[in-house]
Structure formats: C-alpha cells, structure tokens
C-alpha positions in Angstrom: -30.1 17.5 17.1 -28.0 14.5 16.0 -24.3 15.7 14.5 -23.3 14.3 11.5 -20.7 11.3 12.5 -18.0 13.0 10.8 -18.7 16.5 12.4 -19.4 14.6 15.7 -16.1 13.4 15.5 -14.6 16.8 14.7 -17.0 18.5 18.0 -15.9 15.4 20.2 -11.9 16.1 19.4 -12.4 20.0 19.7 -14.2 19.6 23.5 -12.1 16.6 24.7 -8.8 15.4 23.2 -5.9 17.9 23.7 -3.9 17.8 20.3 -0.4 17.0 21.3 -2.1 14.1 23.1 -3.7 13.0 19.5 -0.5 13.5 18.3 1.3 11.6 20.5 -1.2 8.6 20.5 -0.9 8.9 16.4 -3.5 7.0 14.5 -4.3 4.2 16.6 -7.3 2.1 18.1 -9.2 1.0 14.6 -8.7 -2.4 13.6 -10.1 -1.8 10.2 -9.6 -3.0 6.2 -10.5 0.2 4.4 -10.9 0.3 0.3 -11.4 2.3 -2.3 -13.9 1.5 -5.1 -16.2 2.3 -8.0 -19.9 1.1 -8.0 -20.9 -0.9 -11.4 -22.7 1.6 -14.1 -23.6 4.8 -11.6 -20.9 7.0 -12.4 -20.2 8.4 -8.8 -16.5 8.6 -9.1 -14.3 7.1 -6.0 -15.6 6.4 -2.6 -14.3 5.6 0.8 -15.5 2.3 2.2 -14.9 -0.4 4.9 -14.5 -4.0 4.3 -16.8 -6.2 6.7 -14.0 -9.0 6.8 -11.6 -10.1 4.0 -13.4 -10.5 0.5 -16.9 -9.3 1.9 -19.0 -6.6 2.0 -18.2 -2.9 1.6 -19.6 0.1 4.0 -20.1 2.6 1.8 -18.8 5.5 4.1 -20.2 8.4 2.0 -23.3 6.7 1.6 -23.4 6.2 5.5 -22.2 9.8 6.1 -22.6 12.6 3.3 -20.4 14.7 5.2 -17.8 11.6 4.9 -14.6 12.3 2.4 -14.9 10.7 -1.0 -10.9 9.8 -1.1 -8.6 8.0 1.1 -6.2 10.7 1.1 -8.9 12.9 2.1 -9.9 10.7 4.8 -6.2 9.7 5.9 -5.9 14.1 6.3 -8.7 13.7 9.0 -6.1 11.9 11.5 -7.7 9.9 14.1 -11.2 11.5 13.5 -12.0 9.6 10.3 -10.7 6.5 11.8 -13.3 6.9 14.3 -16.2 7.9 12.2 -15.6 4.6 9.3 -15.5 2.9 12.5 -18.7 3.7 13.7 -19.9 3.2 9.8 -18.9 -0.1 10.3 -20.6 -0.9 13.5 -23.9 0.3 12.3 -24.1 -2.6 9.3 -25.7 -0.3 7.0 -24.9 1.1 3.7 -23.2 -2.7 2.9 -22.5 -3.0 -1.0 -21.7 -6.9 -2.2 -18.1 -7.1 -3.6 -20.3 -7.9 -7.1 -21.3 -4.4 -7.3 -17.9 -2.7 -6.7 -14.8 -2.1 -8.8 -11.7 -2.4 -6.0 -9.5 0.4 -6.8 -5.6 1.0 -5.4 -6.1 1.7 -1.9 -4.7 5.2 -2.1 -4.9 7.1 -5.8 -2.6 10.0 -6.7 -0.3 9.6 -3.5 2.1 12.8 -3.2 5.1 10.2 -3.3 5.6 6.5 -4.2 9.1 6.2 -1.6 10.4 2.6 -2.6 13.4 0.8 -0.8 15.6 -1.6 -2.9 17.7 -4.5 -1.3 16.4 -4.9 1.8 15.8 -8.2 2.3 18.6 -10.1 3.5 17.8 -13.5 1.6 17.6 -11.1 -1.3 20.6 -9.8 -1.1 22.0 -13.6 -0.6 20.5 -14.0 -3.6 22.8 -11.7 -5.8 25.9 -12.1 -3.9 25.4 -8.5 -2.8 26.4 -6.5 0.3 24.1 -6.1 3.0 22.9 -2.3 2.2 24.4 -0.2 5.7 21.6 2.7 4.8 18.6 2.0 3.1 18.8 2.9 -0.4 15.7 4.7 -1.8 14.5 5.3 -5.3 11.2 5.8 -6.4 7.9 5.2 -8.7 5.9 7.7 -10.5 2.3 8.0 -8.7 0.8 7.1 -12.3 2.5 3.9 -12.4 -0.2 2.9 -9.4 -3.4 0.5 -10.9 -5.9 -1.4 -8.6 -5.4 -5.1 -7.2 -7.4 -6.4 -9.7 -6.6 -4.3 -12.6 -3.9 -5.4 -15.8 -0.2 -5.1 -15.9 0.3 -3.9 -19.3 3.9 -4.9 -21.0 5.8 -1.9 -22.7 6.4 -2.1 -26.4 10.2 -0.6 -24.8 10.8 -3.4 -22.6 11.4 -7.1 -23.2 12.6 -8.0 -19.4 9.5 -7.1 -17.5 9.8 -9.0 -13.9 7.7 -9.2 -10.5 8.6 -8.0 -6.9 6.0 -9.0 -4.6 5.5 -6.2 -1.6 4.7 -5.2 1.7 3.5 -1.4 1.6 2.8 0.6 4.0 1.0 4.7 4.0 1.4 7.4 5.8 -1.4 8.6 7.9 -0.2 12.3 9.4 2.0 14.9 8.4 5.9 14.9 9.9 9.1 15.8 9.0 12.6 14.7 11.4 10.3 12.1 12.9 12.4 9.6 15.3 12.4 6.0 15.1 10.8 5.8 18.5 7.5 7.8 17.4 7.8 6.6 13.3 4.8 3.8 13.6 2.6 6.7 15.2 2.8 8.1 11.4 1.6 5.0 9.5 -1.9 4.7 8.6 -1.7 1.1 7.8 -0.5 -1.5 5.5 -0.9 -3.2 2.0 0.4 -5.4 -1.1 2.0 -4.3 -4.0 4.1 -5.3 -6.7 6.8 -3.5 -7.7 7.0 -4.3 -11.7 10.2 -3.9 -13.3 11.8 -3.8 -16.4 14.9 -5.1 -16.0 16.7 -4.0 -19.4 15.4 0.0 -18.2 16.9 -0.7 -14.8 20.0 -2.6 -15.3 21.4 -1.8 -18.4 20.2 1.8 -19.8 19.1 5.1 -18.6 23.0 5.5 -16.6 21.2 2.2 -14.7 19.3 4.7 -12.5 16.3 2.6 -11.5 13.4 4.8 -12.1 12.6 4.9 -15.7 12.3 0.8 -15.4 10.2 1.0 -11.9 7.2 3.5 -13.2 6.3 2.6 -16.5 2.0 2.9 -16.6 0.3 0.0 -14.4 4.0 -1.0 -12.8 2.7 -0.4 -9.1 -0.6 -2.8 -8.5 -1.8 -2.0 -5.1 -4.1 -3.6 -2.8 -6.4 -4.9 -2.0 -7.1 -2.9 1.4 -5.3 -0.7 3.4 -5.4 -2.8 6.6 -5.2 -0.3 9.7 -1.6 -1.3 12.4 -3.8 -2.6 14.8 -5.9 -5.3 12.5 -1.9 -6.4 11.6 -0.1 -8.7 14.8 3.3 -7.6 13.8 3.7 -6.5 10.0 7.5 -7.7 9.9 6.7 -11.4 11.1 4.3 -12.0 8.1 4.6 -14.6 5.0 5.2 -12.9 1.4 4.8 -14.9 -1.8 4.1 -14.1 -5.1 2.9 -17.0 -7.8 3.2 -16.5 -11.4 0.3 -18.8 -13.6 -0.1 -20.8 -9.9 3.4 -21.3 -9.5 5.2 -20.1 -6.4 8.2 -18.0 -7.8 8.9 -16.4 -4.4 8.1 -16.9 -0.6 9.7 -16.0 2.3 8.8 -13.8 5.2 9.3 -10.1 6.2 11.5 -10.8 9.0 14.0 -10.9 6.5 13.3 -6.8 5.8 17.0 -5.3 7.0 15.6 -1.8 7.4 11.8 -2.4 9.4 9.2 0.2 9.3 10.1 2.6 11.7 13.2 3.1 10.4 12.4 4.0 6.9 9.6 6.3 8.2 12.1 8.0 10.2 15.2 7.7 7.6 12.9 9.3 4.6 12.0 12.1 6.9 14.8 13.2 7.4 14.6 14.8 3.5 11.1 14.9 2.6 8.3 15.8 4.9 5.8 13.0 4.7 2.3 13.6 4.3 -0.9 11.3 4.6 -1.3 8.8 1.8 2.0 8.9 0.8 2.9 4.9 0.1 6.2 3.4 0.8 7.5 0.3 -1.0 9.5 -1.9 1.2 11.4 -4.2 -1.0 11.1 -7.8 -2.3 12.4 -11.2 -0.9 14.5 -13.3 -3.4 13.0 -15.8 -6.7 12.9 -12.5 -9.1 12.7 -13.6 -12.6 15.8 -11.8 -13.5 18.2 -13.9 -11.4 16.9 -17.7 -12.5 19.3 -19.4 -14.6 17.8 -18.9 -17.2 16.2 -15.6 -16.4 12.9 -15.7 -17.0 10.3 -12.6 -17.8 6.9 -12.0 -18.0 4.7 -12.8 -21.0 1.2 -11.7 -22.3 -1.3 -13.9 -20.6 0.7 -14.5 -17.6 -1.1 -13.9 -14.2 1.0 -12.5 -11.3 -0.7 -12.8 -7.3 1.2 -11.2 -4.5 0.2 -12.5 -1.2 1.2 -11.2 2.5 -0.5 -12.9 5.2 -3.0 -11.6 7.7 -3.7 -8.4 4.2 -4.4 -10.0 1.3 -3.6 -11.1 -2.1 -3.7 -8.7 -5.6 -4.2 -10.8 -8.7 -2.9 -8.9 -12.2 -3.2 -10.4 -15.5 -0.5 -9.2 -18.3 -1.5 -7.7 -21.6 
C-alpha cells in the first residue's frame, strides 16, 4: 500500500534518521519558494503551496496531499519532514494553480512573535549621525499588524508621519532556546520581504518614544511574497534591497551593510525568548527613510510602496 507523502515522510524519519542527527543538520536540502494563499470564490480558507519559479504557478500541497498541513506554521512544526514532502509535491507537477486563481497571503499568518531589529545598518546609521549600535537593539510588531504582499497599507486617522522601511525577513523553522551562533542558521526556515511601516510622530515624539505603538498599527507589516528556503538564497547578507515609492527609488543599498547578520540575532534573541517555528524576524532597513529627507517627506493616500531584495522578490502595497 502507497503511504501518504506526508506520513511517508514521518515512517521514513522514524526507521532511518536518528534525531539529534536531524537536529544537527537543521532544515536543510530544499531549495524551495513556499506561499500561502487563498483560491478566488471557493471558500477553503488558507493553504500551503509551492511556487514553480518566481511569479508562476502554485502546487497546491493540500490538494497534492490531504494529509498535508493547511498553515505554514503548521508545516514549518514538521521540521525537515514537510520540507521533504512540498518537495516531492513539487516534483510531481501536479495540483498547479495559475497565480490568476490565487490570493497571495503573508507568508506566515499569526506568527507567535514579530522580533524586529532597529539601526542595524551601518549606512543607516551614517545616515542619522548615530552610533554604531554594540548589541542589537530589539523592539517589536504586533502579529496583527502582518497583511499579504499584495494587500493595502491603510493610513491611521492618529498618524500624519507614516514612512517605509524596506526589509529582509527571515522565520524560524524549529524550536530552540540558548542557541549558539555557530548552529543559529540551522534554526531558520528561510527568508522574505517586508516593510516595516512606521509612524514616525508615534515613534519619535509620543508614547515615552518607545517604538511599538508607531511599528504595529493594522497592515504596518506587509510580508512576502514567498518564504524562500536558505538553500534557494546564495548568501542572504550579499543581496540588493530597494524600496520605490510611485516608481521612484527612495532607498537602495545592500544587506552587507546589516551590522548584526543572521546568526547572530537568532542566537542573541535566544538568549530571552525561546523561538519557535514561524516566528518572523525583522532585520532592519538601509538608509533614504522618508523621515530624514530635508524636507521629510511621508506617505500619502494613493501612494504605492514596492520593497525589493534580490534573488526573493518584490511586495507591492498601495496606501488608503
């Protein structure tokens, strides 16, 4: 009798791959772009799927698989199993849904934490005149403030300094807690844009200027468009970054400018928090911020924001 992929997987881990080995290995060997989406009119809630190259088809993994998880999270919590089954998925060609009949959602929904990281890139700092940061300094997003790559950044009636920060991202794929540097990339699941919307008057100049009342205002977090496994990414901190307002470039750099790399925020957040799959790390924004032209400028109803990172995509947001 043929096994289910997804309880193949499960058999083939439990008769022959030790644990601490999969541990050890982390999730690894799956060059993949994985989404999250809603088909057009059938009401089936979130799926799982597989992108068959940038801006093409989807694999529907649940449709592939019944036994498949419907979430990313859910699939994420699977470790390397799940990578290896919406692998096979995609090798079989089947199941393929046109990008015309899906909704793109964020990559990961309802994340357990949104950890962001502010001032570390060093051209940023230059920027502002500001010290390079000697530990990264961490603040956060509420979960809700998360909307898809395609989806609307809607202004706040309570903010009249709303600004973009164009982002790498990166989520967790397995559970740890004291992780070392040396082992942190075995934790990450893969990589993604965001943009970290601000309100500059929230975070500057009230709430005691503690950042997260301006950071996590409703649709403040666009995500996307995939999450693009470590090994479909060359080297995620040698990658150009850019974000264009209205097809204007407003900033570009590269993320060999990050002071604090992946590793070592994995392993510096873990040292207080135990991290847990789909949890989504912000990893701060080069320089050209709206809030530091002369004069500042801000977004406006109507504007269109796209955040681009070489070799994962772009997210396009309209404002309203």
């Amino acid at each position: 009798m043929r096994l289910p992929l997804r309880s193949y997987c499960i058999f083939r881990s439990l008769v022959g791959l030790n644990q601490t080995t999969a541990q050890s290995r982390g999730l690894s060997g799956a060059a993949m772009r994985l989404v999250q989406f809603r088909r057009h009119g059938d009401g089936e809630g979130i799926r799982v799927g597989v992108e068959r190259g940038e801006g093409l088809g989807v694999v529907d993994l649940k449709a592939f698989d019944p036994s498949m998880p419907s979430t990313m999270r859910e699939l994420l919590g699977l470790g390397d199993e799940g990578l290896e089954c919406a692998q096979r998925a995609l090798a079989s060609s089947q199941h393929v849904l046109e990008r015309s009949e899906i909704h793109l959602l964020s990559p990961v929904l309802a994340p357990e934490k949104v950890v962001c990281v502010g001032m570390n890139y060093r051209d940023h700092c230059l920027e502002q005149n500001a010290p390079i940061p000697k530990e990264p300094i961490i603040f956060s997003k509420f979960p809700s403030a998360i909307t898809g790559p395609y989806d609307d950044i809607t202004l706040p009636t309570e903010s009249q300094e709303v600004d973009w920060e164009v982002e790498l991202a990166f989520v967790i794929g397995r559970r740890g807690k004291h992780i070392k540097e040396e082992d942190a990339l075995s934790y990450v699941a893969g990589f993604t844009v965001a943009n970290d919307v601000s309100a500059r008057d929230w975070q500057m100049k009230r709430n005691g200027k503690q950042w997260l009342l301006g950071k996590t205002f409703d649709s403040f977090c666009p995500l996307g468009p995939a999450l693009v496994t470590t090994d479909a990414v060359n080297d995620p901190h040698s990658l150009g970054i850019r974000c264009l307002v209205n097809g204007d470039t407003v900033q570009s750099s590269n993320t060999d400018q990050m002071i604090f790399k992946t590793a070592a925020l994995v392993s510096w957040v873990s040292k207080f928090v135990t991290l847990i799959p789909g949890d989504v790390f912000l990893t701060g924004t080069p320089p050209g911020v709206g809030v530091f032209k002369k004069p500042p400028v801000f977004l406006k109803k109507g504007d269109v924001v796209e955040c681009q990172i070489d070799q994962i995509g772009s997210i396009i947001n309209k404002v309203v």
